[in-house]
C-alpha positions as CSV (number, residue, x, y, z in Angstrom):
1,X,24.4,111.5,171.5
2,X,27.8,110.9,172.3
3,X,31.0,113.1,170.5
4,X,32.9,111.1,168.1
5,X,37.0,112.0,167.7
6,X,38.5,111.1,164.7
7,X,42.0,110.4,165.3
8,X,45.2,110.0,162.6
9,X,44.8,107.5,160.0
10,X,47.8,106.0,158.5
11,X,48.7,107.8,155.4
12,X,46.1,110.5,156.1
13,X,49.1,113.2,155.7
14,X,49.5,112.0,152.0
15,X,48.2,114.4,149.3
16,X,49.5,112.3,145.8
17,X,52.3,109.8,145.3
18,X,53.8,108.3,142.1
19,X,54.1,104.7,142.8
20,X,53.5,103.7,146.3
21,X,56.3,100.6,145.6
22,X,58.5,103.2,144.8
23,X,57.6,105.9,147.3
24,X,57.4,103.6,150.6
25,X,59.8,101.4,152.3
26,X,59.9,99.4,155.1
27,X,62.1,101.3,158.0
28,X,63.5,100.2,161.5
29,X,61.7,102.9,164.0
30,X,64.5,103.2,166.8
31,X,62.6,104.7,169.8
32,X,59.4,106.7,171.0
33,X,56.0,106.3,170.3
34,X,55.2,108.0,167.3
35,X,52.1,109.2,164.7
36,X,51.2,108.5,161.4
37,X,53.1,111.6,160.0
38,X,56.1,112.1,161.9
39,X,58.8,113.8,159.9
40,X,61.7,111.3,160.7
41,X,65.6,111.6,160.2
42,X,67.8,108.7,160.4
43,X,70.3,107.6,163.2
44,X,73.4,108.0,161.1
45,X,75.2,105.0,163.0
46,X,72.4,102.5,162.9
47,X,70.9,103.4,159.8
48,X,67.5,103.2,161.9
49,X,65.0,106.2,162.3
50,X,63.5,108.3,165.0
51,X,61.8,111.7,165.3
52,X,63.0,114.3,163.6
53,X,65.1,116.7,165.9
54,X,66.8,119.6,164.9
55,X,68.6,119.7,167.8
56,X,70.2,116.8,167.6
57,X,73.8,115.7,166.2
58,X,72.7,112.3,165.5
59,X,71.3,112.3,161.8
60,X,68.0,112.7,162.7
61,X,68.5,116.8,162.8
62,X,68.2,116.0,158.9
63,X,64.4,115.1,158.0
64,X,64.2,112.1,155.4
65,X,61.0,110.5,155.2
66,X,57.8,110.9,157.2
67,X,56.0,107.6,159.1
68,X,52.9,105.8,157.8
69,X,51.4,104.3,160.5
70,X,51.7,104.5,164.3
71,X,54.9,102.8,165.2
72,X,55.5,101.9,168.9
73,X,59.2,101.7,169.6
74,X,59.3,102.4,173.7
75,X,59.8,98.6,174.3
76,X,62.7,98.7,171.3
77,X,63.4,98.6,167.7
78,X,60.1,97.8,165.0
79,X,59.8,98.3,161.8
80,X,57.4,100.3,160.3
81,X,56.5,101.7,156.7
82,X,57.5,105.5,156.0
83,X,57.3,107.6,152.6
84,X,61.0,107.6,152.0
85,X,61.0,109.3,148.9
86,X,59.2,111.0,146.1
87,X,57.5,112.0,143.7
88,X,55.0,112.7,146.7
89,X,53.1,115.5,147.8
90,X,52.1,115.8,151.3
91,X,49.6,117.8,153.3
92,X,51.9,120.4,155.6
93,X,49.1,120.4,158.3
94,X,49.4,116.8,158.8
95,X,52.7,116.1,159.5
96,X,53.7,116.2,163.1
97,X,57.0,117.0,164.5
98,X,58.3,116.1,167.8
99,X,58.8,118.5,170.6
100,X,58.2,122.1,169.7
101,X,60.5,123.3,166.0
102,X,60.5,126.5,165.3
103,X,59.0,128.1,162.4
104,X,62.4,128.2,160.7
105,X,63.1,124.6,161.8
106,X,60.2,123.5,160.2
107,X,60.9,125.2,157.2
108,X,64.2,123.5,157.0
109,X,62.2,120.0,157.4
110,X,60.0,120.8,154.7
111,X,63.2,122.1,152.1
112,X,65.4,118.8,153.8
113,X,62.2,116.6,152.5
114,X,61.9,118.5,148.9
115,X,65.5,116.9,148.6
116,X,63.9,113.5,148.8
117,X,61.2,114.3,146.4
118,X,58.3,114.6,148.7
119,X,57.0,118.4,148.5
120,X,55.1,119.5,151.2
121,X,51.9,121.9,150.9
């Protein structure tokens, strides 16, 4: 019998959200290929998001909102629907976060999100 993988599904990382008309948005994904649950900041200059990265000086060192769906952005800018905003609660273990954050880092993401109303747990 052969091994079935279950992969991401979109919105698998949500736990409880208010009003998902309220809670969602449409967003332009800027670059990478990217997984339902990507913490995401946003490109300060362009207004468009990417990967989280606390490294970076950008805007996206700030986390904001985390992706729906699988967004495919190597070829160039596409939009995509993220959870921009809460009330929403999220499942911690299903988030994914680009590169390798720290503990601390991710911590930060997690309090950075809270300020948009979407608790992580």
């Amino acid at each position: 019998m052969p091994m079935l993988t279950e992969t991401t599904h979109p919105g698998g990382f949500l736990v409880w959200e208010a009003f998902r008309d309220y809670t969602r948005e449409t967003i332009t994904v800027a670059a990478g290929t990217l997984e339902p649950g990507t913490v995401l900041g946003k490109i300060t200059a362009s207004g468009k998001y990417a990967a989280h990265d606390p490294a970076a000086v950008d805007g996206t060192e700030t986390a904001v909102a985390v992706l729906w769906g699988k967004a495919d952005a190597s070829g160039g800018d596409v939009p995509a629907v993220a959870l921009v905003r809460g009330p929403a609660i999220v499942n911690r273990h299903d988030l994914v976060f680009a590169g390798t954050p720290t503990d601390p880092e991710i911590a930060a993401a997690h309090t950075a999100l809270l300020a948009a109303g979407i608790l992580t747990r």
